[in-house]
N, C-alpha and C positions, 0 to 999 in steps of 0.2 A: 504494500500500500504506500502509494506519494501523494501528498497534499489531500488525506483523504478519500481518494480513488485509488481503485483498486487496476495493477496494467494488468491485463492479458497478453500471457506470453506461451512457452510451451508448458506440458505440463511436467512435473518432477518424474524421473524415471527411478521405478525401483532397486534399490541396492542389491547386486547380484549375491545369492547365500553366500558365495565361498569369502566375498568381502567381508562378509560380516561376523568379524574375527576379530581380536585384541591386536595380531601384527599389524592392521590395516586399518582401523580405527584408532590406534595408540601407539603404534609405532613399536608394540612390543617384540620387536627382533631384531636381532644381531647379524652383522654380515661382514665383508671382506672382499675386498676386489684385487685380481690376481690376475699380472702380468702372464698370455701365453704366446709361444714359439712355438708355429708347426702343430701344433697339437699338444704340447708339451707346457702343465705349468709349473711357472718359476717361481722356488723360495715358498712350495706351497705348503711344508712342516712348521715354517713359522708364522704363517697366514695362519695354518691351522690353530697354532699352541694359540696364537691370540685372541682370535675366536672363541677359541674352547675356552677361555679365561672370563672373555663377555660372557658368555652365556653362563658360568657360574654365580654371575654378580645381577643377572637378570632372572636367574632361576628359570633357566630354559633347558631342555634336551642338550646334550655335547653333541656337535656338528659328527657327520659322519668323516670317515675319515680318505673313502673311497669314490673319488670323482667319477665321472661319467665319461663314456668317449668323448674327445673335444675332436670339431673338427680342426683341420691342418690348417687356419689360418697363418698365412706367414705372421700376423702378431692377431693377437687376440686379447681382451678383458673378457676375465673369465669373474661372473658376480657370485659369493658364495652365499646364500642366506638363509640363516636359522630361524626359525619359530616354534612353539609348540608343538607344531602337527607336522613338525621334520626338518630336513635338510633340501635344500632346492638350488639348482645350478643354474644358470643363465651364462651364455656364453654369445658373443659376439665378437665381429672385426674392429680391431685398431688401427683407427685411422685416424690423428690427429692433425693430420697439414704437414707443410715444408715446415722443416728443421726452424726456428729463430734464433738463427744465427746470430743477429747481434744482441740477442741476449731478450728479456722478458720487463714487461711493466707489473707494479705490485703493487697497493694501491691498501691505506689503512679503512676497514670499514669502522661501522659504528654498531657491529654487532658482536653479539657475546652467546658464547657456546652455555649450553646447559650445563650449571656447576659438577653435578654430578657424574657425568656421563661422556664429558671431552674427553678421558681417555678411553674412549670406546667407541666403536662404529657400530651405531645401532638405528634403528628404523623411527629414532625423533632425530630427523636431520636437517627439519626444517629451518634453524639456525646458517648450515654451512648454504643452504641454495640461497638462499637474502641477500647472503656474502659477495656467493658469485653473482647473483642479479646485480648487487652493486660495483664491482669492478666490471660487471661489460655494462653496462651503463656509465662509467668513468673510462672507458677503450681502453683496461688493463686485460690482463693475462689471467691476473690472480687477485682475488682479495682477501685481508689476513684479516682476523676475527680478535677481536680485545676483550678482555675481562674487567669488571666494576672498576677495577683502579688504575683502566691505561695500560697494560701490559700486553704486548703481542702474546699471543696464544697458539694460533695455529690457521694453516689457509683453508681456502673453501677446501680443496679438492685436493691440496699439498703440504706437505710438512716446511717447514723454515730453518736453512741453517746461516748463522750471520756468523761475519767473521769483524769480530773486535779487537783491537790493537793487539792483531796475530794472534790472538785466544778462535778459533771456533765454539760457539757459543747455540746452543737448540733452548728457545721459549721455554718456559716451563710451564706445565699446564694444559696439555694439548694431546691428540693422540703420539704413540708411540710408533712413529711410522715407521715400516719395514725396506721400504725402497732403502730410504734415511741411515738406516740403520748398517744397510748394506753397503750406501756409499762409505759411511763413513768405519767401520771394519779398517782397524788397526791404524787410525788416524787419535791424535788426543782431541778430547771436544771436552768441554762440562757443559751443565745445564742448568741454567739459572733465570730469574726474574727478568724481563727486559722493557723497561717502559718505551714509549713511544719519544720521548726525551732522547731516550739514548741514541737512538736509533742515528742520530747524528753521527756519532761514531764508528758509524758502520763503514766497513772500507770494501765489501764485499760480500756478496751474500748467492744461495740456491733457491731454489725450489724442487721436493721431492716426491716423485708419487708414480703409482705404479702406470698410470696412463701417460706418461710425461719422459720419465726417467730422471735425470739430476738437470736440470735447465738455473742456467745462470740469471742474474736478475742485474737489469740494467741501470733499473730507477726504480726505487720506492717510493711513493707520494701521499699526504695525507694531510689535513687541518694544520698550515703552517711548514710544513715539508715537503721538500721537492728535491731527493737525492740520486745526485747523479752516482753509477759505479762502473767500474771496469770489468769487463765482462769475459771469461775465461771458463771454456768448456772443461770437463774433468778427461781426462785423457783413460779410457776404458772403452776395451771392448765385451764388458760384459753385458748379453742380452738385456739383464734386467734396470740395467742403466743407463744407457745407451737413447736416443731418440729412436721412437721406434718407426722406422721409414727407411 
């Protein structure tokens, strides 16, 4: 009803049963997306362990441990995702564009992850899409998501590593990402608080994710900031880091 009158428009369509579920009304499930090669996926024991860790804190089923044939995409996102009533694969081609070569834009949003739940990938993820609706609405690449006090947290779709007066340095706060994790394998890093302040000091910084691989970041921007950086790809040819193209 507007100004009293009622529009006529189409009528509501009913919610299909299998919808009508706690994962899909509440977001109650856990999931994991998972670089594949050829049919083949990558780093999928520690996707797994992670997984199985959410769903112990969600009080869900342990994900099965036994994927399904994937087809041979030369790359693939393979989405893993748990709920009460199982384990379910979804598999698709990875295809994200020509290489950006000269590096990536990053862009501070003004949104904040669910306190409890940022170090997990779970089915309330309406926080991380806001994020990205707000850097392609700003022509970024990525937008990073900040907690009550200012502090970088974590990207829509990517984890963050910054490099501070030669310390590499990971938000704290945020998921525990595996791409991230595997760049960074026997490199020193700590992990600490980073406000938006700091972020001046940034001399160089990534972005990491399994759809992306390790993508350097050009420029961060945000309320009062606008940093330029130098831009230096990581020299690996391992699949799961690599651009995938």
């Amino acid at each position: 009803m507007v100004g009293g009158s009622w529009i006529v428009g189409k009528p509501m369509k009913v919610l299909p049963a299998v919808l009508d579920d706690p994962a899909w009304l509440h977001g109650a499930s856990a999931f994991s997306t998972v670089r594949t090669r050829q049919g083949t996926a990558l780093n999928w024991p520690a996707h797994w362990a992670r997984l199985a860790g959410t769903c112990v804190v969600l009080g869900l089923p342990a994900p099965e441990t036994e994927l399904p044939a994937l087809e041979a995409f030369a790359w693939g996102l393979l989405r893993v995702t748990v709920t009460a009533g199982g384990t379910f694969a979804l598999h698709r081609p990875l295809t994200p564009g020509p290489r950006p070569t000269a590096g990536v834009r990053v862009v501070l949003t003004d949104i904040q992850p669910h306190p409890q739940l940022a170090a997990h990938k779970t089915g309330n993820y309406f926080p991380y899409r806001l994020a990205a609706q707000q850097a392609t609405a700003a022509g970024a690449f990525e937008g990073w998501l900040m907690d009550t006090a200012g502090h970088v947290v974590d990207g829509s779709r990517t984890s963050p590593v910054l490099e501070i007066a030669g310390r590499l340095v990971l938000p704290l706060g945020g998921l525990p990402g595996l791409t991230r994790a595997a760049f960074l394998d026997g490199q020193k890093y700590e992990t600490g608080l980073v406000s938006a302040a700091e972020l001046t000091e940034v001399t160089r910084a990534w972005i990491c994710g399994a759809g992306v691989g390790i993508v350097p970041v050009q420029e961060i921007s945000g309320p009062g900031l606008r940093l330029g950086l130098p831009v230096q790809w990581p020299e690996t040819e391992d699949w799961g880091l690599v651009w995938p193209g």
